[in-house]
N, CA, C and O atoms as a MOPAC input file, in Angstrom:
PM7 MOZYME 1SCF
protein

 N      0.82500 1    -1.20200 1     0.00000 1
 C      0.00000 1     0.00000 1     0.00000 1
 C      0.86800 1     1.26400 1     0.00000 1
 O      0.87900 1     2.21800 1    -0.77800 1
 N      1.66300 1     0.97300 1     1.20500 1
 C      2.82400 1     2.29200 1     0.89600 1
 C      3.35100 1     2.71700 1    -0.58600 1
 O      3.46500 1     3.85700 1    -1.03500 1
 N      3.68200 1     1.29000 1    -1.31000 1
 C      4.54600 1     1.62000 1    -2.63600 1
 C      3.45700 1     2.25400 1    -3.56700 1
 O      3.76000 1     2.86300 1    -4.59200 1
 N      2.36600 1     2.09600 1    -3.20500 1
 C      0.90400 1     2.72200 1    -4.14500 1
 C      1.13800 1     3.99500 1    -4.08200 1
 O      1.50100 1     4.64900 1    -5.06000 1
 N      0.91700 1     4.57300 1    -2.69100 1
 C      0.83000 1     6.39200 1    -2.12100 1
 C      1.97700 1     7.09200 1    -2.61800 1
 O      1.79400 1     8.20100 1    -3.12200 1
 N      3.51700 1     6.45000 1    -2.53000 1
 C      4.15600 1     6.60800 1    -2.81300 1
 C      4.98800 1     6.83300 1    -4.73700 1
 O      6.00800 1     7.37600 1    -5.16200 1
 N      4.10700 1     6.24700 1    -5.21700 1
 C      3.86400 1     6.25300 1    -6.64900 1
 C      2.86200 1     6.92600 1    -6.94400 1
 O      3.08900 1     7.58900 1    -7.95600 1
 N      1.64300 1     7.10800 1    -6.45800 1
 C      0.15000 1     7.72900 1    -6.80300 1
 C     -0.01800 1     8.25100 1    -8.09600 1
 O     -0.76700 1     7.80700 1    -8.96600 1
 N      1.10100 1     9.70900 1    -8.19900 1
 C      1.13900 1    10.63700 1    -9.03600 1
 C      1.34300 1     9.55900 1   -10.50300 1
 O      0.40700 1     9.52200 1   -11.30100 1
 N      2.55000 1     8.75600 1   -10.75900 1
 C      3.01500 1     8.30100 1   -11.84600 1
 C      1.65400 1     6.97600 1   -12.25000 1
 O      1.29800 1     6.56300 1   -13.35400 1
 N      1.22400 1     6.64600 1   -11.03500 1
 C      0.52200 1     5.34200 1   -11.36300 1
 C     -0.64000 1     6.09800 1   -11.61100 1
 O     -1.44500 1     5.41700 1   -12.24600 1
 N     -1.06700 1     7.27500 1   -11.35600 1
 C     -2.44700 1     8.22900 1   -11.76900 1
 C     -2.09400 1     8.60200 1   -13.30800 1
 O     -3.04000 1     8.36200 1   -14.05800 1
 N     -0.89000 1     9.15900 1   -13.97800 1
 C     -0.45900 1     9.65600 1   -14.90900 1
 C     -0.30200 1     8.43200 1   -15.96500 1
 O     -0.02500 1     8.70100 1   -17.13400 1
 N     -0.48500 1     7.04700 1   -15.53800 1
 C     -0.48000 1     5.89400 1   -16.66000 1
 C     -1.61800 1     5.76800 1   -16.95100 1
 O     -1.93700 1     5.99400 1   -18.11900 1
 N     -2.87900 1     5.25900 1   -15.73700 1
 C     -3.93600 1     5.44200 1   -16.00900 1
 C     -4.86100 1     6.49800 1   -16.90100 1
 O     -5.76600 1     6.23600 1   -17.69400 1
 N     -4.33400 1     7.74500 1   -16.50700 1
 C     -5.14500 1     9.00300 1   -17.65700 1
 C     -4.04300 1     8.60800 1   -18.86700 1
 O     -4.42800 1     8.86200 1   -20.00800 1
 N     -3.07500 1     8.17500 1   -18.76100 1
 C     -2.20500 1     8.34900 1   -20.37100 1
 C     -2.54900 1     7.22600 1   -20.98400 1
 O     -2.53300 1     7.33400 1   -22.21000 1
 N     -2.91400 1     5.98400 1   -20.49400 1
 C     -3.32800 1     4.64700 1   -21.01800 1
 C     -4.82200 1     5.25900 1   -21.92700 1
 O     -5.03500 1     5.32000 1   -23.13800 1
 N     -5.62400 1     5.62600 1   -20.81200 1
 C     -6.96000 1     6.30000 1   -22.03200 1
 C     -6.93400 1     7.34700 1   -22.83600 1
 O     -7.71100 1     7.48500 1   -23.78000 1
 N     -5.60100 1     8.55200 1   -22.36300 1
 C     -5.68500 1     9.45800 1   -23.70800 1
 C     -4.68700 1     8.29900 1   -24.80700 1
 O     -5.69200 1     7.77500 1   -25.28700 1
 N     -3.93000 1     7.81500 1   -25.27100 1
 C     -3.58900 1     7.03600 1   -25.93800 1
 C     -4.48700 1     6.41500 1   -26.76800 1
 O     -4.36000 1     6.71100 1   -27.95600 1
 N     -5.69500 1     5.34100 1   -26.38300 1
 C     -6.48300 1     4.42700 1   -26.49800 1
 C     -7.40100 1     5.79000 1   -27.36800 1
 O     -7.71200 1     5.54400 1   -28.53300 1
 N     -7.80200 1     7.16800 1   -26.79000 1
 C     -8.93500 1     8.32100 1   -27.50500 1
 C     -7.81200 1     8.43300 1   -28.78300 1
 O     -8.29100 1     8.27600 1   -29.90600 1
 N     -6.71100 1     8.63100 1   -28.70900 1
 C     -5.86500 1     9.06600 1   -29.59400 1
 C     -5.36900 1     8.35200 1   -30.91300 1
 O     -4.92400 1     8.76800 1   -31.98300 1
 N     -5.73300 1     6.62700 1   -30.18600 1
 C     -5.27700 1     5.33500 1   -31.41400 1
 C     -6.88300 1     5.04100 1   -31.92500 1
 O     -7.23400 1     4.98700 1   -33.10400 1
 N     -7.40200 1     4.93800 1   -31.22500 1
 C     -9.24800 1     4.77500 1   -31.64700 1
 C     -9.61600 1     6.09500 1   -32.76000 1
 O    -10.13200 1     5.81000 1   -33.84000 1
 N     -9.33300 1     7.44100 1   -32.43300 1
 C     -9.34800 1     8.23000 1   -33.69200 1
 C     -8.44900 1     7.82700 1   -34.73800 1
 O     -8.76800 1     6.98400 1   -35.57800 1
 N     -7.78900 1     8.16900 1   -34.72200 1
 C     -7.01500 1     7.59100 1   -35.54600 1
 C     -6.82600 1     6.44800 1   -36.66000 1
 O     -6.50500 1     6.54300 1   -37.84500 1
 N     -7.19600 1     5.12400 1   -35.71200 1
 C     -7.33900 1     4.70000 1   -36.94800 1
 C     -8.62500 1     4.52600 1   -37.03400 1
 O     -8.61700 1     3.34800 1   -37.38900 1
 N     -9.84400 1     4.84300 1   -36.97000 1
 C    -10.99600 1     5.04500 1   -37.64800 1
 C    -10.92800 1     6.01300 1   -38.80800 1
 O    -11.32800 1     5.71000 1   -39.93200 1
 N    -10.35600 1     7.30400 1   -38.46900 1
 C     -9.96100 1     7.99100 1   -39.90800 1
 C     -9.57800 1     7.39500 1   -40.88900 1
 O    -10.09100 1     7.46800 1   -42.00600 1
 N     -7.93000 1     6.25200 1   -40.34000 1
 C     -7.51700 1     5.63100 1   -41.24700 1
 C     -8.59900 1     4.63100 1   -42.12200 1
 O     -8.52400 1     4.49500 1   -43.34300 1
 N     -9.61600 1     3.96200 1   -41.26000 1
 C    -10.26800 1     3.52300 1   -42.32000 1
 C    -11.40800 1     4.24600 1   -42.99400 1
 O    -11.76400 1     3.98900 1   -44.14400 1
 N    -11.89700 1     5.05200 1   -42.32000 1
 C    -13.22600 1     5.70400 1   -42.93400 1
 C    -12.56400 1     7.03900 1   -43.04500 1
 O    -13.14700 1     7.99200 1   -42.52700 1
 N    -11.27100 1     7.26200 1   -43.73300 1
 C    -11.06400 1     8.51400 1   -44.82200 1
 C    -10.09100 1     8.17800 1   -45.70100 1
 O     -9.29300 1     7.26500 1   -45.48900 1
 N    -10.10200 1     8.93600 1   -46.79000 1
 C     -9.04400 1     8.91100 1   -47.43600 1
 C     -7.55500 1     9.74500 1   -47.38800 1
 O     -6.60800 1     9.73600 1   -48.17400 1
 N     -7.81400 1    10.56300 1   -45.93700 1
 C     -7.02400 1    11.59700 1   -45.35600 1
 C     -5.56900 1    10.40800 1   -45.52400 1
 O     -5.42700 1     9.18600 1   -45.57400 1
 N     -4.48100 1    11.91200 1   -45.57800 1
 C     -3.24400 1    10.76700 1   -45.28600 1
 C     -2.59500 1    10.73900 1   -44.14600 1
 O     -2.28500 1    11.86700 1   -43.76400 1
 N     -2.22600 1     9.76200 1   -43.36200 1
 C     -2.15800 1     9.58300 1   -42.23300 1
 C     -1.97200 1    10.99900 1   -41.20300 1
 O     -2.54300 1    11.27400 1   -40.14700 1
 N     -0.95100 1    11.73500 1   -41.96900 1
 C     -0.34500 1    12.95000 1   -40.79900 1
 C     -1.60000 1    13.54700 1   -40.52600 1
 O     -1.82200 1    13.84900 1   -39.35400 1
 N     -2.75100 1    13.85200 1   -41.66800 1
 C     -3.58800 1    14.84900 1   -41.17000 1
 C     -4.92000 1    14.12700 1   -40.18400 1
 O     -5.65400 1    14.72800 1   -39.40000 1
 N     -4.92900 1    12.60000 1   -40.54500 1
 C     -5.47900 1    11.96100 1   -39.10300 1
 C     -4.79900 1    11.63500 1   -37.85200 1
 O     -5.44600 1    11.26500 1   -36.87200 1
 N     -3.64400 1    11.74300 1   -37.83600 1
 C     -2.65000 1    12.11900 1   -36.62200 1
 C     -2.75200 1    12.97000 1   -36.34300 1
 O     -3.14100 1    12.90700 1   -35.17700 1
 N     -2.63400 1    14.24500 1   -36.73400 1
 C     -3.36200 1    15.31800 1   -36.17500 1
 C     -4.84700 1    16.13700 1   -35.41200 1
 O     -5.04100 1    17.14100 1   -34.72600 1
 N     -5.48500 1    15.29200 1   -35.86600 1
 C     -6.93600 1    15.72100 1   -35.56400 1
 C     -6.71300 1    14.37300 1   -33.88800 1
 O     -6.70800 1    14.63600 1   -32.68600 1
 N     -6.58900 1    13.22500 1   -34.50900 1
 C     -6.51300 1    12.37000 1   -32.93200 1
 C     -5.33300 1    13.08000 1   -32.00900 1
 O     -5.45300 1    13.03500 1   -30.78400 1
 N     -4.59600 1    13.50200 1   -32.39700 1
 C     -3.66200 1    14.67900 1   -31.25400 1
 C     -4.60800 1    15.71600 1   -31.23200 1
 O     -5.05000 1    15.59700 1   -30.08900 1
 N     -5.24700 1    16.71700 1   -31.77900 1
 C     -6.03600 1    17.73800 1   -31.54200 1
 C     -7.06400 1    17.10800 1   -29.80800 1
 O     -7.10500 1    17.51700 1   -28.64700 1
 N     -7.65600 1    16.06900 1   -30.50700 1
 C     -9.18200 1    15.37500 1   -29.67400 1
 C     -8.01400 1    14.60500 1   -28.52200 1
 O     -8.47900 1    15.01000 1   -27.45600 1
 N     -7.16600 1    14.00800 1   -28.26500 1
 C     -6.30700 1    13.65100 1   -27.11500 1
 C     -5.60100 1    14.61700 1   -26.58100 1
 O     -5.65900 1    14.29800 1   -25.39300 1
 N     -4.93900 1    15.63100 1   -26.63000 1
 C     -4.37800 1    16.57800 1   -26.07600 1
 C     -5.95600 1    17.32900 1   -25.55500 1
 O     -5.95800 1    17.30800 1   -24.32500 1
 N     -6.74200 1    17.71300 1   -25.87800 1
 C     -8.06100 1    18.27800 1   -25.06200 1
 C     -8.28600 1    17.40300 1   -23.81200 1
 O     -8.09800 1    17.92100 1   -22.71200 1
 N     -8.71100 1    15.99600 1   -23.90500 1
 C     -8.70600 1    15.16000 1   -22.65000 1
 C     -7.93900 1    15.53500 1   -21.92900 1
 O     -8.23400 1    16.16300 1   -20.91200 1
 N     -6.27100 1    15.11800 1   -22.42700 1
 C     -5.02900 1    15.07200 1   -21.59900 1
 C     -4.95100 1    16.14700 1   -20.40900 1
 O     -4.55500 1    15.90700 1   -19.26900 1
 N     -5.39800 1    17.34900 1   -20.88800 1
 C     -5.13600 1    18.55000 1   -20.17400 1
 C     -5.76300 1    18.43200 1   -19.17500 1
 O     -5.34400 1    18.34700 1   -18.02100 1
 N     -7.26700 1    18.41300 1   -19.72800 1
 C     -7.88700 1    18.38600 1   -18.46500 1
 C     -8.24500 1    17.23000 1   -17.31100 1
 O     -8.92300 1    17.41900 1   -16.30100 1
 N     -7.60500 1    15.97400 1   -17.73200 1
 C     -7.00900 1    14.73000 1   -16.86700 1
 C     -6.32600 1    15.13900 1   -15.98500 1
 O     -6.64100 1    15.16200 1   -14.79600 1
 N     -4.95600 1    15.64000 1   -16.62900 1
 C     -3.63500 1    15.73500 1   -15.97800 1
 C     -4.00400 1    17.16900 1   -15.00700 1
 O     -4.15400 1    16.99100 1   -13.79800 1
 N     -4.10700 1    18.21900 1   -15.43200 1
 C     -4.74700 1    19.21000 1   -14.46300 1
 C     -5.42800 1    18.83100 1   -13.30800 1
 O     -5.11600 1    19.13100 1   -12.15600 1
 N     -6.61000 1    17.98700 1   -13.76900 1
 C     -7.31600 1    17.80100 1   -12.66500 1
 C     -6.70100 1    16.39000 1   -11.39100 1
 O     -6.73300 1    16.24400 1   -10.16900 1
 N     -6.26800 1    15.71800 1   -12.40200 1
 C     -6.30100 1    14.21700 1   -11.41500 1
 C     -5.20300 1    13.82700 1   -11.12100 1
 O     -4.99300 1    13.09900 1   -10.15100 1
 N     -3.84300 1    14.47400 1   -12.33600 1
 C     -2.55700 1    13.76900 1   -12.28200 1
 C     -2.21900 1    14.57000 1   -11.10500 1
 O     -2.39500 1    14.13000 1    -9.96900 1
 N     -1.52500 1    16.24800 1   -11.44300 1
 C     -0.48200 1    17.16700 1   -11.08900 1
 C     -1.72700 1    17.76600 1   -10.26700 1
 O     -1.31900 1    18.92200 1   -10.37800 1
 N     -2.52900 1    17.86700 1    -9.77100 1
 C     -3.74600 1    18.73800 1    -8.98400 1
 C     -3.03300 1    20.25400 1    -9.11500 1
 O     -2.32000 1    20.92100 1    -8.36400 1
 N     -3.50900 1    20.42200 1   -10.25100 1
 C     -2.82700 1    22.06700 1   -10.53500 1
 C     -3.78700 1    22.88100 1    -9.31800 1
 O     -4.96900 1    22.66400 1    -9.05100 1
 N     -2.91100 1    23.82100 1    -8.72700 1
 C     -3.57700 1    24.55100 1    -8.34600 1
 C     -4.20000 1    26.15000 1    -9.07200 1
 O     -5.11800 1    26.78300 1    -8.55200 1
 N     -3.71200 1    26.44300 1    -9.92800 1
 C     -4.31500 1    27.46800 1   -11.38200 1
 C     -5.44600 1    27.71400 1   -10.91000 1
 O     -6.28200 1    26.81300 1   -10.97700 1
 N     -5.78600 1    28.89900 1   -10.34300 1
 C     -7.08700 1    29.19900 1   -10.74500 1
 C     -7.55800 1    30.29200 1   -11.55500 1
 O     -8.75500 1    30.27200 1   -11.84400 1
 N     -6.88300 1    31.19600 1   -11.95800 1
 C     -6.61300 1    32.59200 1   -12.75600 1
 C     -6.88600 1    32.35300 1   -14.11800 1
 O     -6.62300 1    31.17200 1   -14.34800 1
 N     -7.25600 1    32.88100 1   -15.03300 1
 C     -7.51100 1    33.12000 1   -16.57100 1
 C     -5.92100 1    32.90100 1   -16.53000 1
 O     -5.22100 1    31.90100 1   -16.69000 1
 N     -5.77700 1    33.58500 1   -16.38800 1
 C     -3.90600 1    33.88500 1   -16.98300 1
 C     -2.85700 1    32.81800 1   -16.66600 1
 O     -1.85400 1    32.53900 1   -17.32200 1
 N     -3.41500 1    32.13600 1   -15.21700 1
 C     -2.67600 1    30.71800 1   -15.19400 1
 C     -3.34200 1    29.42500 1   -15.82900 1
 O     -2.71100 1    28.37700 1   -15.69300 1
 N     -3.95700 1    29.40700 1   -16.17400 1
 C     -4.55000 1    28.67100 1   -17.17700 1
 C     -4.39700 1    28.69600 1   -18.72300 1
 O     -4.31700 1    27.80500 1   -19.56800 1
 N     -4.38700 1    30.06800 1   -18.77500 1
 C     -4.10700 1    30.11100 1   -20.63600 1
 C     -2.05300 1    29.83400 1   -20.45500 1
 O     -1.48300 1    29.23800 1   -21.36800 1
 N     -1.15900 1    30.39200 1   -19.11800 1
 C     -0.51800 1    29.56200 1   -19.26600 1
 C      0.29000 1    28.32500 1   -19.49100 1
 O      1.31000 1    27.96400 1   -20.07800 1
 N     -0.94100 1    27.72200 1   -18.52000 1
 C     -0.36600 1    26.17300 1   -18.37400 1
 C     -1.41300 1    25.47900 1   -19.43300 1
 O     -1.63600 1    24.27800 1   -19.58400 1
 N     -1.84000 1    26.31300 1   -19.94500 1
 C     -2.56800 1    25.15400 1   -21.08700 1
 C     -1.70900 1    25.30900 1   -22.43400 1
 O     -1.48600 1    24.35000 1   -23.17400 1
 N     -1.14800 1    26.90000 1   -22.73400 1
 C     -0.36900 1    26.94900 1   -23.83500 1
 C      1.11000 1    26.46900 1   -23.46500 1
 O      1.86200 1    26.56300 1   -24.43500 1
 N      1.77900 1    25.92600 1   -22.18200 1
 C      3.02300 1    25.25300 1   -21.79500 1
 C      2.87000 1    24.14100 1   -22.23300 1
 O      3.67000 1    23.77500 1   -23.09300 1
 N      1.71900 1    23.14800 1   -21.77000 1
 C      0.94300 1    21.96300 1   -21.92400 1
 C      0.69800 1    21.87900 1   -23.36800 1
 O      0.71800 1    20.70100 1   -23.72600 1
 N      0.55800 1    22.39400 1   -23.96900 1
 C      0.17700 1    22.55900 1   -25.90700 1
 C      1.28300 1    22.63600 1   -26.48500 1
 O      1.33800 1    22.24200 1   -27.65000 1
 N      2.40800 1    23.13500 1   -25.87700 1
 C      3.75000 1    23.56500 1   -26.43400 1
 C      4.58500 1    22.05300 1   -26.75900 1
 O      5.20100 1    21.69800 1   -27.76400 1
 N      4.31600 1    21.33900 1   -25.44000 1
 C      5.34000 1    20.36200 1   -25.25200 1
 C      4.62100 1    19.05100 1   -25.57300 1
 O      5.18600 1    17.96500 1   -25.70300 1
 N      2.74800 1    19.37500 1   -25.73300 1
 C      2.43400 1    18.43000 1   -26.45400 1
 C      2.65900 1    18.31100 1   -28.24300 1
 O      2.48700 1    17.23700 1   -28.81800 1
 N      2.95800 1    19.25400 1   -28.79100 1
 C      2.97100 1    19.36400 1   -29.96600 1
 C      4.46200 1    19.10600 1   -30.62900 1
 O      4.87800 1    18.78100 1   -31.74100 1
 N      5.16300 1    19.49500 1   -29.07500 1
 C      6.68000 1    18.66100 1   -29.63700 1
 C      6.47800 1    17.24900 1   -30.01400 1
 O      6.92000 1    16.81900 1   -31.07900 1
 N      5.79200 1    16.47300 1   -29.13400 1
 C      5.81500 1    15.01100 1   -29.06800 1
 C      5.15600 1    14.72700 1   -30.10400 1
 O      5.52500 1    13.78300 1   -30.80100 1
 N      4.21200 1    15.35800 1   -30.38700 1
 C      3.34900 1    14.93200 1   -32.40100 1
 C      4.56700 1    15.14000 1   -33.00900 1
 O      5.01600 1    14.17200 1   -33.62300 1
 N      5.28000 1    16.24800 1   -32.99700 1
 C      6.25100 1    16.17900 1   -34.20700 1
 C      7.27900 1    14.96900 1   -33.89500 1
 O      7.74900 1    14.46500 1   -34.91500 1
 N      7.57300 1    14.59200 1   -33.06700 1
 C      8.19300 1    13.41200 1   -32.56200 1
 C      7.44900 1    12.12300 1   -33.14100 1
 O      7.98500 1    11.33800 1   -33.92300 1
 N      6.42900 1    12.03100 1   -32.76300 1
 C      5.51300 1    11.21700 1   -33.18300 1
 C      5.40500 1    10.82500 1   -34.76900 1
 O      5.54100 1     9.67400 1   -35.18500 1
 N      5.15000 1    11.91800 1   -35.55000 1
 C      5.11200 1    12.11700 1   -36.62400 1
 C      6.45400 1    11.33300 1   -37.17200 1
 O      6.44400 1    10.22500 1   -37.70800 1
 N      7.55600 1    12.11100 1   -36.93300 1
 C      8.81200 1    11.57000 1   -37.86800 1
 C      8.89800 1    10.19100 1   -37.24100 1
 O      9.26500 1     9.40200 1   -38.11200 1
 N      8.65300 1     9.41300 1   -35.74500 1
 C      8.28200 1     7.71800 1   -35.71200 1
 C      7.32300 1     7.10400 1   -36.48900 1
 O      7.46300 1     5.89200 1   -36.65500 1
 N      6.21200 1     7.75100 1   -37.09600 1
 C      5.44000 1     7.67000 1   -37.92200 1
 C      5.84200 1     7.12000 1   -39.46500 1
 O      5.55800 1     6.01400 1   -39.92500 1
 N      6.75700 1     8.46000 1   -40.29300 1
 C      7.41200 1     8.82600 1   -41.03200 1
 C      8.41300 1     7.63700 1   -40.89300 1
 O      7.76100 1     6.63800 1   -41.19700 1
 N      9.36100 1     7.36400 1   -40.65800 1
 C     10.44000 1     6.39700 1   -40.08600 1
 C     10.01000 1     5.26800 1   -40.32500 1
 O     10.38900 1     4.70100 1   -41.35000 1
 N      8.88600 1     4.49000 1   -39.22800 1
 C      8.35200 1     2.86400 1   -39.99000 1
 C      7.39800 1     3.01700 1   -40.79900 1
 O      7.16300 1     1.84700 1   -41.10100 1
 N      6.68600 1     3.63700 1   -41.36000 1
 C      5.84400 1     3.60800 1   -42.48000 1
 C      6.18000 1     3.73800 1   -43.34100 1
 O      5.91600 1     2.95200 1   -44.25100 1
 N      7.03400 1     4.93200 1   -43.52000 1
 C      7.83700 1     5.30400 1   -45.22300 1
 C      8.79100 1     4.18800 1   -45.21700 1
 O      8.78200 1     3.11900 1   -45.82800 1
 N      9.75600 1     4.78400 1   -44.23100 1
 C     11.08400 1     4.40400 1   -44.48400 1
 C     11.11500 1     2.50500 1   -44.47700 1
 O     11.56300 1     1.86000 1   -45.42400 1
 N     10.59600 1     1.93700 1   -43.33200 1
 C     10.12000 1     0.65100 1   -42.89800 1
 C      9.47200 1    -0.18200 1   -43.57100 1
 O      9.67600 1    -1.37000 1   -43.82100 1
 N      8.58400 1     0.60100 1   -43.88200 1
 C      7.52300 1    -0.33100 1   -44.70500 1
 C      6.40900 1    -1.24100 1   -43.44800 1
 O      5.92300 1    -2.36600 1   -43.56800 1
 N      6.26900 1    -0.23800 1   -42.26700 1
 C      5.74400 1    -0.97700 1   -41.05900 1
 C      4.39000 1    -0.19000 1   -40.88300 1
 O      4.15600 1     1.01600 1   -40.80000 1
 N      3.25900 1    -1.75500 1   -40.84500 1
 C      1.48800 1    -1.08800 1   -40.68800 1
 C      1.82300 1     0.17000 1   -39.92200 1
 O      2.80200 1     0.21000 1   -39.17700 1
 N      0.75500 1     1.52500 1   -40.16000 1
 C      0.11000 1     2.44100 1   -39.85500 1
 C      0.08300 1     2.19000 1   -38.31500 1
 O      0.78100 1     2.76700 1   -37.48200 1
 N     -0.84900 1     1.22600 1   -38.09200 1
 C     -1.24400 1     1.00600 1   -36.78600 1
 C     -0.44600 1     0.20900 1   -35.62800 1
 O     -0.71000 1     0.24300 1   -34.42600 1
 N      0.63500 1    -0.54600 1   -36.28500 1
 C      1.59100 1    -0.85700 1   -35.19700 1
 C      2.71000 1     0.52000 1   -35.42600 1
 O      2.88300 1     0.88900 1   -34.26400 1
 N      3.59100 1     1.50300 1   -36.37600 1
 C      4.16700 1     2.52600 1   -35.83600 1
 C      3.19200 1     3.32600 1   -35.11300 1
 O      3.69100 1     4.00400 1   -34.21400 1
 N      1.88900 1     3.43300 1   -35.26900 1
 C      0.93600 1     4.48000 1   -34.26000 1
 C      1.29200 1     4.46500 1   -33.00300 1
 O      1.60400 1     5.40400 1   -32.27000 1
 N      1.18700 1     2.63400 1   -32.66600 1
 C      1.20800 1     2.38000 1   -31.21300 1
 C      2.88100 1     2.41900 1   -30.61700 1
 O      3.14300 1     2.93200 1   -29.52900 1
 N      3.56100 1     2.02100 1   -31.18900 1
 C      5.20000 1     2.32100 1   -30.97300 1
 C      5.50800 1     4.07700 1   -30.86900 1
 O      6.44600 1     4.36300 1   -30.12500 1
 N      4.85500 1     5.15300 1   -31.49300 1
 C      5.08900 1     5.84600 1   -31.48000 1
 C      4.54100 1     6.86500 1   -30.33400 1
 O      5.08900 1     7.86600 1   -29.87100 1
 N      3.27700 1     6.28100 1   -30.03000 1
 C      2.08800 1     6.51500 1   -28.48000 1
 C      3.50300 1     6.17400 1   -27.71100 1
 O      4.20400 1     7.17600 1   -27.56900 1
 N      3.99400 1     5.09400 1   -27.24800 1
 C      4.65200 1     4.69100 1   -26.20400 1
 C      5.77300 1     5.86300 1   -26.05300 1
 O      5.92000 1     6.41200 1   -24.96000 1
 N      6.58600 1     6.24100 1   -27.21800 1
 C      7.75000 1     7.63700 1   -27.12600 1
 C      6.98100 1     8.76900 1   -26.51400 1
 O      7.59000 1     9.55500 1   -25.78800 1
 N      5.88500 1     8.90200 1   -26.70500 1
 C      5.05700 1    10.32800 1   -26.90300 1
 C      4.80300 1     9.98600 1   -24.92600 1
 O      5.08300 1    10.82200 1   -24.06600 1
 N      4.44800 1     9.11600 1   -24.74600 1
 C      3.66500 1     8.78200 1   -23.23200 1
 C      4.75800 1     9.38300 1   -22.14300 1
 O      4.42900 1    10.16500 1   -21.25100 1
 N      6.28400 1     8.84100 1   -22.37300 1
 C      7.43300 1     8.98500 1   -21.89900 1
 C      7.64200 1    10.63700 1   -21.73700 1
 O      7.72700 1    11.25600 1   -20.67600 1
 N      7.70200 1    11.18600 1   -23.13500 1
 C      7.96700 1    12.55400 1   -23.10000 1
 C      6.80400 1    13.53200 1   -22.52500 1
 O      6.98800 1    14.59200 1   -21.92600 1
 N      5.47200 1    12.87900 1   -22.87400 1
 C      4.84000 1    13.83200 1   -21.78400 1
 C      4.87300 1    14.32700 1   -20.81700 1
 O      4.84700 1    15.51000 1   -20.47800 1
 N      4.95400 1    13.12800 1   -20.13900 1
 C      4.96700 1    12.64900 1   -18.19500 1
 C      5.96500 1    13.52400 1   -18.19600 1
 O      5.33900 1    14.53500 1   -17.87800 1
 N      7.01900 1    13.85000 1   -18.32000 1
 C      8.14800 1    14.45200 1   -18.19800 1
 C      8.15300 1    16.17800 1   -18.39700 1
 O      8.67700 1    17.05400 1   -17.70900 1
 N      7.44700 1    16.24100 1   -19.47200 1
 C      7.35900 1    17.65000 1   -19.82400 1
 C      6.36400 1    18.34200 1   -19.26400 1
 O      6.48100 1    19.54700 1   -19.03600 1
 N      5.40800 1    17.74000 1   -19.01500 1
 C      4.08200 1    17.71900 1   -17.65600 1
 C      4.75000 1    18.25800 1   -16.37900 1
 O      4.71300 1    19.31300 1   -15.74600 1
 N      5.51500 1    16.81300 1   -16.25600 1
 C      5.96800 1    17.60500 1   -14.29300 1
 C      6.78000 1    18.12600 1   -14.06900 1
 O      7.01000 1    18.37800 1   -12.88600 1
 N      7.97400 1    18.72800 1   -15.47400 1
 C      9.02300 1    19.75500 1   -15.12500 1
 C      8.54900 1    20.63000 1   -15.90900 1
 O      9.27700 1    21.59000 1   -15.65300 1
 N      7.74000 1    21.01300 1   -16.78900 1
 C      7.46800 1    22.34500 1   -17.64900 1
 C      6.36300 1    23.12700 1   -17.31100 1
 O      6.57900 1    24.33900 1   -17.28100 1
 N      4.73600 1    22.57700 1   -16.93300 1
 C      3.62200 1    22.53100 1   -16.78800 1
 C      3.25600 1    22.30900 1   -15.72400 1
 O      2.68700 1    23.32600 1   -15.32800 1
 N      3.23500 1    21.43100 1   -14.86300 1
 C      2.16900 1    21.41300 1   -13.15300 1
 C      3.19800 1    21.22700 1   -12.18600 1
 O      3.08400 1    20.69500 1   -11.08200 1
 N      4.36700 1    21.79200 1   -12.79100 1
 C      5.42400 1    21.69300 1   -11.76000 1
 C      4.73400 1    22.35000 1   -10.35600 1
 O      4.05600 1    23.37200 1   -10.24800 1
 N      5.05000 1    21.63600 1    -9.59800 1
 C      4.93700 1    22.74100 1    -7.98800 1
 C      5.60100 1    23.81400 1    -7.32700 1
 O      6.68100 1    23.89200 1    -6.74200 1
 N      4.75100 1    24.56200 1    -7.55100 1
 C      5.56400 1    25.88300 1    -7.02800 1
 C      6.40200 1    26.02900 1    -6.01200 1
 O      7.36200 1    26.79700 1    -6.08500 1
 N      6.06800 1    25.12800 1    -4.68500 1
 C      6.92400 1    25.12500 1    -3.46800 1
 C      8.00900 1    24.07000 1    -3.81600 1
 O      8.69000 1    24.14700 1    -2.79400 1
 N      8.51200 1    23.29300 1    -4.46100 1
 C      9.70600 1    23.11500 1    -5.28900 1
 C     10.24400 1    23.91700 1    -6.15000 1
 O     11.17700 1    23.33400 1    -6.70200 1
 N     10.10000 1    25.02900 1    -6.55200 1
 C     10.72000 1    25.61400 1    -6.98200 1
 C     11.67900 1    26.83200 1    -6.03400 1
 O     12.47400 1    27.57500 1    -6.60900 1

């Protein structure tokens, strides 16, 4: 039980990242089959519709932001947008990489590329975005 309390935050931050992932691979490849879009621009729209969840997951349940201000909010949501949009472009060229270059299904680089993106969040989340102020 201790090692639970003691983890909380990271084992809270798999749980919300396990379902923004799952909102993010479920768009995704439904586009892939019901459009003729090419992949980047249905990678994009499932990052658009998963980064909306994410925020307000991780705000609320992961990092318990304390933000209550217009102005700390349009902060930490455009910090949170900043460093999520690194990881699409990250995403993207893992994308780019086994699909072009590879010759590897859509939907297994999707999910290989979720797993890089999951890593760099968590990270850019609790040192860029809901960092705690009394650590600093």
């Amino acid at each position: 039980m201790k090692l639970i309390q003691s983890n909380k935050q990271i084992i809270s931050y798999l749980f919300w990242g396990v379902l923004t992932t799952v909102i993010n691979i479920i768009v995704f490849v439904f586009l892939q089959k019901c459009t003729s879009w090419d992949y980047f621009i249905n990678n994009g729209i499932a990052w658009i519709v998963s980064v909306l969840f994410a925020y307000v997951t991780n705000r609320k349940w992961v990092f318990n932001s304390k933000s209550n201000s217009l102005k700390e909010y349009l902060k930490e949501f455009i910090s949170f947008s900043v460093g999520r949009f690194a990881s699409l472009l990250i995403e993207d060229f893992i994308l780019w990489l086994f699909i072009n270059a590879l010759g590897i299904n859509s939907n297994i680089a999707k999910i290989i590329g979720q797993i890089a993106v999951i890593v760099f969040n968590y990270f850019w989340s609790k040192l860029a975005v809901f960092k705690n102020k009394k650590d600093c």
